[in-house]
C-alpha positions in Angstrom: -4.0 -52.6 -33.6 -2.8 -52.2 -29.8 -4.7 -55.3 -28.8 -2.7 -57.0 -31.7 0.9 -55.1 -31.0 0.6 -56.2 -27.2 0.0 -59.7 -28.3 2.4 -60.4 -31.2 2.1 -64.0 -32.9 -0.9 -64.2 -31.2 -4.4 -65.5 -33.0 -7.4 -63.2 -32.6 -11.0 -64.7 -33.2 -13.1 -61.2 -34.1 -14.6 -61.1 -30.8 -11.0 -61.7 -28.9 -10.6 -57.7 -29.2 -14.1 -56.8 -27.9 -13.9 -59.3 -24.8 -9.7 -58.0 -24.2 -10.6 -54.2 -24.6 -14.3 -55.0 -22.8 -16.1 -53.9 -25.7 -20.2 -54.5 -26.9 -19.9 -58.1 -27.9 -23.5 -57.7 -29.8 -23.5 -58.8 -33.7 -23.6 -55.4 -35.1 -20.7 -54.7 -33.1 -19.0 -58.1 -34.1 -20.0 -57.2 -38.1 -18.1 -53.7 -37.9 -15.0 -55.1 -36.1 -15.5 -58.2 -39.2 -15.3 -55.2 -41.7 -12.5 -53.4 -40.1 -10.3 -56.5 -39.7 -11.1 -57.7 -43.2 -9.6 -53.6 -44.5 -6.6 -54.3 -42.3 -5.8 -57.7 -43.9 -6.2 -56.0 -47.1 -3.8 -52.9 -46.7 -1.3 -56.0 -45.3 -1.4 -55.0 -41.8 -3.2 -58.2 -40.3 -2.7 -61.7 -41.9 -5.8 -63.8 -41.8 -4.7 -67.3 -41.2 -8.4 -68.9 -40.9 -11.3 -68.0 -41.5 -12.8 -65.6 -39.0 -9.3 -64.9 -37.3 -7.0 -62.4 -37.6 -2.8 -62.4 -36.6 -0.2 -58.9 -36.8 2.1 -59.6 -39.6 5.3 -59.7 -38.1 7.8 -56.2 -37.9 4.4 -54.6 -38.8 3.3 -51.7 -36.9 6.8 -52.5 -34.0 
């Protein structure tokens, strides 16, 4: 959620956070970080506004 917060508005592919916080950019990696975007979309945290990318909602998590 930092990467996000620092970044408000902003449009995240999955691998954006793994490349910004210099992370394993290998597919399992990518598949977990898939998964734990799609939970945070789901509890209404991140907005997904195409497929494969992920945005903060806005006045979430400020």
């Amino acid at each position: 959620m930092t990467t996000f917060n620092e970044n408000p508005g902003k449009v995240f592919r999955v691998r954006d956070p793994h490349e910004h916080l210099g992370l394993s950019t290998d597919e399992p990696s990518i598949n977990v970080t898939r998964s734990r975007l799609g939970r945070l979309v789901r509890q209404g945290l991140l907005e997904q506004p195409g497929r494969g990318q992920a945005v903060a909602r806005v006045g979430v998590g400020a």
